[in-house]
N, C-alpha and C positions, 0 to 999 in steps of 0.2 A: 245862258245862266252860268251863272262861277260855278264852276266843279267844287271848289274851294265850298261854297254854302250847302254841295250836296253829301261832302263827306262828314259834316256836321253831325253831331248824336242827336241835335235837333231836330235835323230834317224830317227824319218818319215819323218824327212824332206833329209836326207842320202836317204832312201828308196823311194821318192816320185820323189829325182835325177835320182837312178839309173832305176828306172822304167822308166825314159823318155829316156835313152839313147837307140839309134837305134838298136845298137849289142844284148842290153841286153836276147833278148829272145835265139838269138845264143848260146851266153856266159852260159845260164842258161844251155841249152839245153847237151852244151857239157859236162860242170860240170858233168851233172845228169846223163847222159850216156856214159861219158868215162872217165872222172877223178876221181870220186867219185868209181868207180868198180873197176877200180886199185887200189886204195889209199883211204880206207874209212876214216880212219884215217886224211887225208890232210890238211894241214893248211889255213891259210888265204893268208899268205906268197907266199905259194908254187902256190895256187889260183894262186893270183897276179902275180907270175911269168910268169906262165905256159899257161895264159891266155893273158897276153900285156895288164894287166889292171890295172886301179888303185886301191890300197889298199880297198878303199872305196866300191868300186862298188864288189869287190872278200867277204868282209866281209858281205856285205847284199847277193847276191848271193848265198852262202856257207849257211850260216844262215834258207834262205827259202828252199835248196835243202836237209838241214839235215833235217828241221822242216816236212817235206812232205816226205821226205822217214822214219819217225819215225811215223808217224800219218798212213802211208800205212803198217806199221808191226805191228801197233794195240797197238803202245808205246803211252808213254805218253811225253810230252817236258814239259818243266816247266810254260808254259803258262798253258797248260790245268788241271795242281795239282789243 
């Protein structure tokens, strides 16, 4: 994901959306253990597809599920350089 879209004054407010939508723990949940282990690789796109969800909501999604399975393998993400 563009770094560029996360320094946005939109972004938390994107992220402060999709935390309030109802599904979203679902939606996170299945990401992190079954699309994400097929498909580490996956887009945002594919997210989006694959899940019946909006652009929006797949991109913050994907975003937090890379950022925490990168911090659980003792990497680093660009926040924490």
């Amino acid at each position: 994901m563009s770094e560029e879209l996360k320094r946005s004054p939109l972004w938390p407010i994107l992220v402060e959306v999709v935390h309030s939508l109802p599904l979203y723990p679902s939606h996170k949940a299945y990401l992190r253990d079954y699309l994400i282990v097929e498909s580490p690789e996956i887009s945002v796109e594919e997210v989006s597809y694959r899940l019946g969800i909006t652009f929006g909501e797949a991109m913050v999604i994907l975003d937090e599920v890379k950022r925490e399975l990168t911090k659980e393998k003792g990497g680093q993400t660009p926040e924490t350089r």
